[in-house]
N, CA, C and O atoms as a GROMACS GRO file, in nm:
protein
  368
    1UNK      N    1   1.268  -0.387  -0.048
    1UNK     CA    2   1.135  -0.380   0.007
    1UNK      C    3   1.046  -0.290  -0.080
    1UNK      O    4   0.926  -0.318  -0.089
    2UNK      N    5   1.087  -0.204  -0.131
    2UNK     CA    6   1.037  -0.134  -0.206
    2UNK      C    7   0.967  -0.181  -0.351
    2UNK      O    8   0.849  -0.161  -0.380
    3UNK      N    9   1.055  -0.241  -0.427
    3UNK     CA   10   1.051  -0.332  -0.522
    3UNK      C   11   0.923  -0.397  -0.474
    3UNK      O   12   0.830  -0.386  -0.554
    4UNK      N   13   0.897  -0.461  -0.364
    4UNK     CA   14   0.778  -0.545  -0.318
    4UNK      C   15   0.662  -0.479  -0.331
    4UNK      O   16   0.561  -0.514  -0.391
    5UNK      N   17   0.692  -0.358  -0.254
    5UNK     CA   18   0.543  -0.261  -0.222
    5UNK      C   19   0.516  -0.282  -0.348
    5UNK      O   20   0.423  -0.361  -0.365
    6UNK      N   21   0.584  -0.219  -0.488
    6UNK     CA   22   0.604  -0.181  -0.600
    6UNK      C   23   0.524  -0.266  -0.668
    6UNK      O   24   0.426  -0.211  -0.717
    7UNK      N   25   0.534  -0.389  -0.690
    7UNK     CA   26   0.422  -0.493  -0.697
    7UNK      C   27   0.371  -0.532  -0.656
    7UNK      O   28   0.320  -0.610  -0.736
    8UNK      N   29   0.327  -0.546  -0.563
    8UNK     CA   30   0.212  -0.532  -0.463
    8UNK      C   31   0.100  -0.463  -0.532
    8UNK      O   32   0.001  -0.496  -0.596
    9UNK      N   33   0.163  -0.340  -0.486
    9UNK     CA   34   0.048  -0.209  -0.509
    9UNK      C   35   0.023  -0.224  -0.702
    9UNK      O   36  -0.077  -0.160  -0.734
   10UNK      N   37   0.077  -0.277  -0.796
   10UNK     CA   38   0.033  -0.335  -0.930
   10UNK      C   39  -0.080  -0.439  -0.882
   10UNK      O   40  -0.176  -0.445  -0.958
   11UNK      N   41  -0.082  -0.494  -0.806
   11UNK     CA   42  -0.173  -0.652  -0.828
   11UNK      C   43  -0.305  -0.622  -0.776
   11UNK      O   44  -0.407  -0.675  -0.822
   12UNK      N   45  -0.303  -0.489  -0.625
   12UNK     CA   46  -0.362  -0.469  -0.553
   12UNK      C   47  -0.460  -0.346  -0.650
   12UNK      O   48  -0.563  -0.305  -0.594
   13UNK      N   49  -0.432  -0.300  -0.765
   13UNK     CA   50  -0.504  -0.253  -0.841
   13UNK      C   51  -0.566  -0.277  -0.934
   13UNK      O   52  -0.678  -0.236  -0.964
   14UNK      N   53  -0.462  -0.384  -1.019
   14UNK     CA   54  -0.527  -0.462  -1.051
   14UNK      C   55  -0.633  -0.584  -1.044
   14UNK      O   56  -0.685  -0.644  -1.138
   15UNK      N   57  -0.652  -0.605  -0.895
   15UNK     CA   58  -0.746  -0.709  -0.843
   15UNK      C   59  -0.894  -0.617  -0.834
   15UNK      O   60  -1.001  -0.646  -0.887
   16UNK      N   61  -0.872  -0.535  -0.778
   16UNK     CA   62  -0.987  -0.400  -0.742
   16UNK      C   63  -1.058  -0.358  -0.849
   16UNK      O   64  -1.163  -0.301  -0.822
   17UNK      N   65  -1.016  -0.377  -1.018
   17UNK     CA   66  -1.055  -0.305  -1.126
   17UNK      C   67  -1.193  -0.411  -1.109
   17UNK      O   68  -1.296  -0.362  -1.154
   18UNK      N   69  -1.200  -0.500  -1.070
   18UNK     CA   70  -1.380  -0.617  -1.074
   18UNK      C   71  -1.463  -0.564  -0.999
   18UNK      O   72  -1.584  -0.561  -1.020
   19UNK      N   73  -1.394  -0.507  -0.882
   19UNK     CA   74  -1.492  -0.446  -0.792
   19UNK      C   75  -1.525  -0.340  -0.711
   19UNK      O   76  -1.603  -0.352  -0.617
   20UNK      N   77  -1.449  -0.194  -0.754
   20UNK     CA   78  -1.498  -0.057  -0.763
   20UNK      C   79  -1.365  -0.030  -0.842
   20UNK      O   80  -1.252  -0.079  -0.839
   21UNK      N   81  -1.441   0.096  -0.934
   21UNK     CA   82  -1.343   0.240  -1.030
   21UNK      C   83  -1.272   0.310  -0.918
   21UNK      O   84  -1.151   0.321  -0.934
   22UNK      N   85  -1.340   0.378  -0.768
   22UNK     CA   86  -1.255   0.414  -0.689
   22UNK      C   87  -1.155   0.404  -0.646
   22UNK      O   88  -1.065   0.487  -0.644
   23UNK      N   89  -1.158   0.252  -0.586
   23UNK     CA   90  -1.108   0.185  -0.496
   23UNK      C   91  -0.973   0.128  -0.608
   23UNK      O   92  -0.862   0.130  -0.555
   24UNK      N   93  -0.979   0.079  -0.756
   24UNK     CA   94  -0.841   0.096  -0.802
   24UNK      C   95  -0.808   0.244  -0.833
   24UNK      O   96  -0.694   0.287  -0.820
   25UNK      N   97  -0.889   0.302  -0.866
   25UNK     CA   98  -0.778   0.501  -0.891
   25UNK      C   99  -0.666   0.458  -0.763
   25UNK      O  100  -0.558   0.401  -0.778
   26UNK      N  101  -0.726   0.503  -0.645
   26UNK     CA  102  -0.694   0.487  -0.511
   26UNK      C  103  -0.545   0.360  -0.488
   26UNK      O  104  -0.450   0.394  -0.418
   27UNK      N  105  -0.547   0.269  -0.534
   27UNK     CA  106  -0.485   0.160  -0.544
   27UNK      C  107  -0.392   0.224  -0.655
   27UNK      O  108  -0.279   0.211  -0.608
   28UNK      N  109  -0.381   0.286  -0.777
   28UNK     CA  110  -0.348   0.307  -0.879
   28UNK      C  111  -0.219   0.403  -0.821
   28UNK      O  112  -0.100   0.388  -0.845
   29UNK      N  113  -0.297   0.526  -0.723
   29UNK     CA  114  -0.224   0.593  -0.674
   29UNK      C  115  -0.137   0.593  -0.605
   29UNK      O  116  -0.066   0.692  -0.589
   30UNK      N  117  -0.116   0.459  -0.533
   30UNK     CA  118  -0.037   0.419  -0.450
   30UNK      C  119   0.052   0.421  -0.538
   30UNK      O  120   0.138   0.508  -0.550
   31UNK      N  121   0.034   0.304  -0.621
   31UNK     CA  122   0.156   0.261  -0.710
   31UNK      C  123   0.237   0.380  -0.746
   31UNK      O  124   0.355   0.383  -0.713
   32UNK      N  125   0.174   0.494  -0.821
   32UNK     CA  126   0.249   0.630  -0.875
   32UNK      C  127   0.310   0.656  -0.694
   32UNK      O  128   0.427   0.696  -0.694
   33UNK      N  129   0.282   0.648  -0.628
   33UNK     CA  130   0.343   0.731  -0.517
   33UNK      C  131   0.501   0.648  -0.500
   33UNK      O  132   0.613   0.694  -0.478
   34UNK      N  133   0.448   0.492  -0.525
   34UNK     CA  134   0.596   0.450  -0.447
   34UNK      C  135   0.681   0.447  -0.586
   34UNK      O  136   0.773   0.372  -0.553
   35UNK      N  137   0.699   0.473  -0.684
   35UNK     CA  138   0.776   0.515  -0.820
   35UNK      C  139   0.881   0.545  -0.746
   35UNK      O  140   0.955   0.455  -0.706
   36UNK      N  141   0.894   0.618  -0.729
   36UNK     CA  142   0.945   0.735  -0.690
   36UNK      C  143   1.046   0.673  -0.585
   36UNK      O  144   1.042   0.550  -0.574
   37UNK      N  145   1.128   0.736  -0.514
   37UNK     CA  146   1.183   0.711  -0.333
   37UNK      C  147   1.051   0.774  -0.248
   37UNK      O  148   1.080   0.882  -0.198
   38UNK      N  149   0.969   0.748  -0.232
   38UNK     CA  150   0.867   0.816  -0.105
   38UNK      C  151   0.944   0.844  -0.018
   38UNK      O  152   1.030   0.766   0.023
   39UNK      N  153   0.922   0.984   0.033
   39UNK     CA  154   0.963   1.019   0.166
   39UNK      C  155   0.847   0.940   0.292
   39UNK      O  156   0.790   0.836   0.262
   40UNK      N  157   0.829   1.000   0.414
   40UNK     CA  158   0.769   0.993   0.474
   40UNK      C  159   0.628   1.021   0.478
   40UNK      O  160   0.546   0.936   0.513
   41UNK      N  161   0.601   1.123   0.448
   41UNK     CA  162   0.526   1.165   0.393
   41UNK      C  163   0.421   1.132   0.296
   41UNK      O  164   0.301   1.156   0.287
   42UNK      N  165   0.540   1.047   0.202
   42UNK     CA  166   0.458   1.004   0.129
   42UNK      C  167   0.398   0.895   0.146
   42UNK      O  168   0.291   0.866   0.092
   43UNK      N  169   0.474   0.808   0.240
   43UNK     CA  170   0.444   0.638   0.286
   43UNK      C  171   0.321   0.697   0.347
   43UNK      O  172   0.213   0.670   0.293
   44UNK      N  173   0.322   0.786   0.468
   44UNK     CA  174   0.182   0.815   0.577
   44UNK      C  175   0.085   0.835   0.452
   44UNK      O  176  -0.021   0.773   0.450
   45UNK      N  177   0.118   0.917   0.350
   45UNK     CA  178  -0.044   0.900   0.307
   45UNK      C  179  -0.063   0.772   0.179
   45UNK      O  180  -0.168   0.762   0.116
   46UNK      N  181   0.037   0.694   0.159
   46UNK     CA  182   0.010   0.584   0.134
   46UNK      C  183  -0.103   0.505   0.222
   46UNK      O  184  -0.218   0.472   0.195
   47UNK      N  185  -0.019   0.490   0.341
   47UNK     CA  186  -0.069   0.417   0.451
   47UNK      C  187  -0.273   0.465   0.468
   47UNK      O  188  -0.375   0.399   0.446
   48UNK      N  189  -0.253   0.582   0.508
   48UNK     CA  190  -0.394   0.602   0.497
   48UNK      C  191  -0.508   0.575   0.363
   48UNK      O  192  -0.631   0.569   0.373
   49UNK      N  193  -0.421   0.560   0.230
   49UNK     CA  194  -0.531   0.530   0.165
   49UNK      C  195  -0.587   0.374   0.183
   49UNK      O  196  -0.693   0.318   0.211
   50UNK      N  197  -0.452   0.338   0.151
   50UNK     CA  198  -0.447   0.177   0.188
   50UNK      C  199  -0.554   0.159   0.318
   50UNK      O  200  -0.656   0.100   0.283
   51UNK      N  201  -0.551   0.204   0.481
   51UNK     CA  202  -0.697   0.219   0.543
   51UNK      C  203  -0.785   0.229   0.481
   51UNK      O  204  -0.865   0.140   0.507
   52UNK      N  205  -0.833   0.327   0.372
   52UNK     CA  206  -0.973   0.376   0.299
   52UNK      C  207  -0.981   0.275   0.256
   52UNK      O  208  -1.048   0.188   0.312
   53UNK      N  209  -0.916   0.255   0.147
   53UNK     CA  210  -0.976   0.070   0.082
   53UNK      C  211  -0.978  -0.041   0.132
   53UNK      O  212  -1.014  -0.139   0.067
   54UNK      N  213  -0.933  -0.048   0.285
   54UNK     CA  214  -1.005  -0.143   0.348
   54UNK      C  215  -1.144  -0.136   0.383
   54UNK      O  216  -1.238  -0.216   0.381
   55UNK      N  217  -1.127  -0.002   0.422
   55UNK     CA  218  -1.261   0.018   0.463
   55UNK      C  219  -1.390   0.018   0.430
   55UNK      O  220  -1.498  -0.002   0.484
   56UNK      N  221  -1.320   0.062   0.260
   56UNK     CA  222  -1.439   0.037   0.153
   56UNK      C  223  -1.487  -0.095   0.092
   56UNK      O  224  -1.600  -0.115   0.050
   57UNK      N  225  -1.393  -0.176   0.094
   57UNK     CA  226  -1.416  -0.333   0.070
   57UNK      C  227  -1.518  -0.363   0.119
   57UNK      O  228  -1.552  -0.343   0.236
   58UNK      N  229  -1.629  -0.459  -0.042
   58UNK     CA  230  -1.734  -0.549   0.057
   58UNK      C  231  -1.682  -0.646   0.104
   58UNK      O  232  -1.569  -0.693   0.112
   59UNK      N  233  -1.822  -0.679   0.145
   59UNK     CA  234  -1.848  -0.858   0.187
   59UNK      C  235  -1.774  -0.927   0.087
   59UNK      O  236  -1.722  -0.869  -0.008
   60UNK      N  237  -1.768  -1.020   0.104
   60UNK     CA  238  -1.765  -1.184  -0.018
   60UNK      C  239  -1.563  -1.222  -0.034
   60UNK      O  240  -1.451  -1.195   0.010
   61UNK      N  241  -1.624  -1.284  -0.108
   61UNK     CA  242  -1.538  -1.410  -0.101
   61UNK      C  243  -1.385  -1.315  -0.186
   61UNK      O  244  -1.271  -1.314  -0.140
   62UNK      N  245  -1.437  -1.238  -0.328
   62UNK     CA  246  -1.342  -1.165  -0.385
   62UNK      C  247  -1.293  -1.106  -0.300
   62UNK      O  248  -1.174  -1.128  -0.278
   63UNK      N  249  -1.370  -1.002  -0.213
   63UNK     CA  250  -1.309  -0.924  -0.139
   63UNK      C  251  -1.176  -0.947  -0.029
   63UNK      O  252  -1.070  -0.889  -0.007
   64UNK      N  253  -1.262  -1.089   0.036
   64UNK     CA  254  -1.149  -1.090   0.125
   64UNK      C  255  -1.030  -1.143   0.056
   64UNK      O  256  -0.919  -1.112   0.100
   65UNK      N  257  -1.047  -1.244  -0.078
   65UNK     CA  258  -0.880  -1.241  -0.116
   65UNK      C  259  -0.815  -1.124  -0.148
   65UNK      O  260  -0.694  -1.122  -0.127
   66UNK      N  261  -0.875  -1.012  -0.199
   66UNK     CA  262  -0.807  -0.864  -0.196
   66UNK      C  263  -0.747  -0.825  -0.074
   66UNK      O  264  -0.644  -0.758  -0.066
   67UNK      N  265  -0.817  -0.870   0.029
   67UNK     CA  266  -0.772  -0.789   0.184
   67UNK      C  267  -0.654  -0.874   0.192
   67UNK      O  268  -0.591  -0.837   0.291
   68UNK      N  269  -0.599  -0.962   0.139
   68UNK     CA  270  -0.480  -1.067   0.182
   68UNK      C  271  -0.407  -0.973   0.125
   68UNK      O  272  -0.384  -0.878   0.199
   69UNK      N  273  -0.352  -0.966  -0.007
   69UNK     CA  274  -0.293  -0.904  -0.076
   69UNK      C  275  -0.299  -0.745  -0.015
   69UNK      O  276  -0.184  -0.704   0.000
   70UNK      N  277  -0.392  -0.654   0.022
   70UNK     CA  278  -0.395  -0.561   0.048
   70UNK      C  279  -0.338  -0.545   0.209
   70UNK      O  280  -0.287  -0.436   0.234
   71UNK      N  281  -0.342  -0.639   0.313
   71UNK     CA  282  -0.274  -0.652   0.450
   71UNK      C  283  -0.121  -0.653   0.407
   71UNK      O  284  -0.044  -0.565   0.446
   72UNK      N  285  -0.081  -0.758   0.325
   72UNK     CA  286   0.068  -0.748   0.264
   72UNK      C  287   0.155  -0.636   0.250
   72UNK      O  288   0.261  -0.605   0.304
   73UNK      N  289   0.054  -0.561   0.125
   73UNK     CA  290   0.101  -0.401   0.111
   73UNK      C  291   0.135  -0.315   0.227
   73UNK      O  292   0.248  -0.270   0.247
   74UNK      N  293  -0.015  -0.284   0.336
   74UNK     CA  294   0.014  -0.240   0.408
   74UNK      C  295   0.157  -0.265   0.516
   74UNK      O  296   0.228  -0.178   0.566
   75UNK      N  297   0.166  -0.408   0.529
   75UNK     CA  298   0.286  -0.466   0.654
   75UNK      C  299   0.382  -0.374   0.549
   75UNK      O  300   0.433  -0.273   0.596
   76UNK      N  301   0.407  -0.407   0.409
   76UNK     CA  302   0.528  -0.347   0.317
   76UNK      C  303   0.597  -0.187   0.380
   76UNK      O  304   0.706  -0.151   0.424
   77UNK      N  305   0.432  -0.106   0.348
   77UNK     CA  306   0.472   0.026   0.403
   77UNK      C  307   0.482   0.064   0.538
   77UNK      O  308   0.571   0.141   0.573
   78UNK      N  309   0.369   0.000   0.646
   78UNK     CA  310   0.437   0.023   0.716
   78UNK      C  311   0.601  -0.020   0.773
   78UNK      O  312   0.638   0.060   0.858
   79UNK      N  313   0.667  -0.088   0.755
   79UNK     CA  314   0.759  -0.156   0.757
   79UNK      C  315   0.914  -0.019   0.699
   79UNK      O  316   1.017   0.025   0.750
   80UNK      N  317   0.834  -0.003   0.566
   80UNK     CA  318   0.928   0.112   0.542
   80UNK      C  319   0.940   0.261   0.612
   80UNK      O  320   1.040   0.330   0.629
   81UNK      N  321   0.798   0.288   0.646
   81UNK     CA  322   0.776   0.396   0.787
   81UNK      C  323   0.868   0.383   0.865
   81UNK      O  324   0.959   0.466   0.864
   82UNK      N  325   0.870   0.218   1.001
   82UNK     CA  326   0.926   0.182   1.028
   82UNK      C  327   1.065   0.205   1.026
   82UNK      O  328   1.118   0.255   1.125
   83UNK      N  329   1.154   0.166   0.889
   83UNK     CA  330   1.277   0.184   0.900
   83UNK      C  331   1.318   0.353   0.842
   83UNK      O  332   1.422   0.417   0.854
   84UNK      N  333   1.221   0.380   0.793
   84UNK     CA  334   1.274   0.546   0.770
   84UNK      C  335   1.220   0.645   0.935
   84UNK      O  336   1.204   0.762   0.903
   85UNK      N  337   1.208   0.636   1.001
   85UNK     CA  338   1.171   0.692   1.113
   85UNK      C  339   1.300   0.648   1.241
   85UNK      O  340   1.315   0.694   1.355
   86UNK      N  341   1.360   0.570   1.186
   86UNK     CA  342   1.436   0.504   1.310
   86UNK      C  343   1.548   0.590   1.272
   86UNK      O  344   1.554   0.624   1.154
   87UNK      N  345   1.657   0.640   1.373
   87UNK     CA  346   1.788   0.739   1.390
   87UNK      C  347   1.868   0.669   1.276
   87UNK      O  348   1.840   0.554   1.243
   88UNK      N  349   1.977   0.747   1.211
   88UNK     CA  350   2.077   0.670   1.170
   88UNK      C  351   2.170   0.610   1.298
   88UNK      O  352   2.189   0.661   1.409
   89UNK      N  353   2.218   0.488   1.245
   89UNK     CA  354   2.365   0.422   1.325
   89UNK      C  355   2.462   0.527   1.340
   89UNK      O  356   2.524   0.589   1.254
   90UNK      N  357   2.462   0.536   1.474
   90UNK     CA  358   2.565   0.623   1.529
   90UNK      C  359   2.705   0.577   1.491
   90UNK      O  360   2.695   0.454   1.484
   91UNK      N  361   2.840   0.615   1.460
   91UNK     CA  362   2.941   0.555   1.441
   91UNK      C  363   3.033   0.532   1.583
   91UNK      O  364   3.014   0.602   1.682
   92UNK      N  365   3.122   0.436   1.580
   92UNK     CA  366   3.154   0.374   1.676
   92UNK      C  367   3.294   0.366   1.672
   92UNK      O  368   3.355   0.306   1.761
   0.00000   0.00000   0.00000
């Protein structure tokens, strides 16, 4: 899943470079964040930027194919939130 975010968050910056410098840094940053193993921590403020650049997205037609690709990402991380927040399997 990770691997996914991982490109994802490449395409999702690269789509953004047509239509704000912010909004890929921001996108850019994601990518450097999930390098790595993200903790928790790091997914939540994934997650929140990923909000900002929705938020910042215009109108039009580019935009909303970005928001496809950019809803994706988000389901990705949250998803990994998701499974890093849940108990380990108790043994049996």
């Amino acid at each position: 899943m990770l691997d996914e975010a991982q490109q994802e968050a490449k395409r999702l910056a690269a789509s953004l470079r047509g239509i704000n410098r912010d909004l890929t840094d921001s996108a850019h940053a994601v990518t450097l964040a999930l390098e790595s193993k993200p903790d928790q921590d790091t997914l939540m403020g994934c997650a929140a930027t990923l909000e900002a650049i929705e938020q910042q997205l215009p109108p039009g037609t580019l935009a909303a194919l970005i928001r496809v690709r950019l809803v994706r990402l988000q389901g990705l991380v949250n998803a990994m939130l998701d499974n890093d927040t849940q108990p380990p399997p108790t043994a049996a």
